[in-house]
C-alpha positions, 0 to 999 in steps of 0.5 A: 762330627756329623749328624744333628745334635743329641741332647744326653740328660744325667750326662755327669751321672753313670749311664749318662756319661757312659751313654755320651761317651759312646756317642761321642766316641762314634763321632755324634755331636753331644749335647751333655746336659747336669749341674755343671758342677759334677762334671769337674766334681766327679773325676772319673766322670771329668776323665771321661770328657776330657777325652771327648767333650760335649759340643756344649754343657747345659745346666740342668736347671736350664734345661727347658728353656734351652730346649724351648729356644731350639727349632723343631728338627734341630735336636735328633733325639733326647736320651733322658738318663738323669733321675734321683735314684737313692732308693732309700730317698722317702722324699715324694715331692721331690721325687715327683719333681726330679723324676715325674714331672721333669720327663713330662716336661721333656717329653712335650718338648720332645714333641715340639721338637720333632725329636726321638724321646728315649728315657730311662725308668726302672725294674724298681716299678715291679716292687716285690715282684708279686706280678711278676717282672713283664714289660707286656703286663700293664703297669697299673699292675704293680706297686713299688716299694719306695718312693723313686720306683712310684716316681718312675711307674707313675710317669710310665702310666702317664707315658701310655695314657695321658701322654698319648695325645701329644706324644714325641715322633718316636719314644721308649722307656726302659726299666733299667736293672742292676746296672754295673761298670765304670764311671759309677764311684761317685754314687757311693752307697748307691753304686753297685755292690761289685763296685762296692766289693772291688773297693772292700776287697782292696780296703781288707781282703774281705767282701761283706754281703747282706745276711737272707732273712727270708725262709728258704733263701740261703745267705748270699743267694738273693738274686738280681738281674746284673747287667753291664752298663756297656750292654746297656749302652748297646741296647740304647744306641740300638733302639735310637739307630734301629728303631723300636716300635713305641713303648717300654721295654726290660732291660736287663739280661734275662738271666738272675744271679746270686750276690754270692756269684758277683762276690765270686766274679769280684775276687777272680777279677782281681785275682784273690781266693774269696773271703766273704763275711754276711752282716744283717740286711739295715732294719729300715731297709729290710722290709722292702728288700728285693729278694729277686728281680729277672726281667723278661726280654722277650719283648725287646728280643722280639722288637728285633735286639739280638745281641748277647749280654755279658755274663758277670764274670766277664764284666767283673774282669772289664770292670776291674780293669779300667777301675784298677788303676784308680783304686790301686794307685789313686 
């Protein structure tokens, strides 16, 4: 291992031990840092650092004053990927707690440090997509539809603002989008819907997708930005080796597609003819269901990140094949 110490937040969570674990995999030095518990807790996340462990493991509730106890220079850069992200949480305290306040702490610690802040907010903030799906536009433009998507907006404002004056070396925020791969089961109802269908599919041969209860939106055709966690990872190991210029950027693939094409990708993974049934979207979550999100990538493409992103079909087959041997033998 060679370079200075990366400090990897939500490191027992999904894009954080995927994050950590290219890290590590390319020789960095890591810091992982959740409740310790998880990393055990989660066994695909415990599979992942029993093949690369973290120098250390910080307790999230340790978190500031392991950080306040380090010298400036000695930490390279914050990757801060742990939030609350149940979308269906309508606590706002503790939203504001977990997600707000938390990456305020971070990001003055960040700057005490002398370190790179790189954090992790959401497509949640554009809401209903009424002002569209643009990281140019300013975000007091937007309103979201639930509590964690205000918690993540709230903190972009504050990053672009208030944030201003003391403000880390270098920094960028990303509205992550429909984010899917392996390392993510233990999210249960929050992971993705193609980790949801591989395991149906399995359990019954059968994928069931939400019903469209809006005019002139077939079933199965409300579409998302489904993006590979490995292409996400890319982007992010990009923007701390490469640089971007100070703000924040969509990351998703530009491109929309239907749940019906993901149910599609899920049976030809697995290699099954598709049998799909469509049930009522839950009446609690109706009213605030998106029926589209496409980020705009123009921004990121022109801050020089180049690389494609993976069509679902083919992430759906690499998906499957690490996740198979756990769903079918486990």
């Amino acid at each position: 291992m060679s370079g200075p110490l990366l400090l990897v937040t939500g490191a027992a969570g999904f894009i954080g031990a995927r994050l950590a674990e290219r890290l590590m995999r390319e020789g960095e030095k890591v810091a992982a840092c959740d409740a310790p518990g998880h990393f055990e807790a989660r066994p695909e996340i415990a599979a992942l650092y029993k093949a690369s462990p973290p120098v250390e493991v910080v307790d999230r509730e340790r978190l500031a004053a392991w950080l306040a106890g380090r010298a400036p220079g000695s930490v390279g850069a914050i990757f801060h990927m742990g939030a609350c992200t149940d979308t269906t949480n309508y606590d706002e305290a503790y939203m504001e707690r977990m997600n707000t306040a938390c990456t305020r702490t971070l990001w003055g610690l960040a700057a005490r440090l002398r370190a790179p802040l790189l954090y992790a907010s959401s497509a949640a903030v554009y809401g209903d997509g009424a002002q569209g799906y643009d990281d140019a536009t300013p975000p007091g433009a937007f309103s979201p539809l639930n509590p964690y998507g205000a918690s993540k907006l709230r903190f972009d404002v504050w990053a672009l603002e208030e944030g201003q004056a003391a403000r880390p070396p270098r920094w960028a925020g990303f509205r992550f989008f429909n984010v899917y791969g392996f390392a993510e089961t233990h999210k249960a109802k929050m992971s993705s819907v193609l980790r949801q269908a591989f395991a149906q599919i399995q359990e019954r041969g059968r994928v069931r997708l939400f019903r469209s209860h809006k005019a002139g939106v077939a079933d199965g055709h409300q579409k998302r930005d489904f993006i590979l966690v490995d292409d996400l990872v890319d982007a992010l190991l990009h923007a701390w080796r490469e640089g971007l210029p100070d703000g924040i950027y969509n990351l998703g693939t530009g491109r929309a597609r239907t749940f019906l094409d993901l149910a599609r990708a899920a049976f030809a993974a697995v290699g099954t003819e598709p049998r799909i049934d469509y049930i009522d979207t839950p009446p609690q979550v109706r009213e605030r269901y998106q029926y589209f999100t496409e980020a705009r990538m123009e921004k990121l493409r022109a801050a020089g990140y180049r690389k494609a992103f993976t069509p679902i079909e083919e992430g759906a087959a690499r998906y499957w094949e690490r996740l198979r041997p756990a769903l079918v033998h486990g």
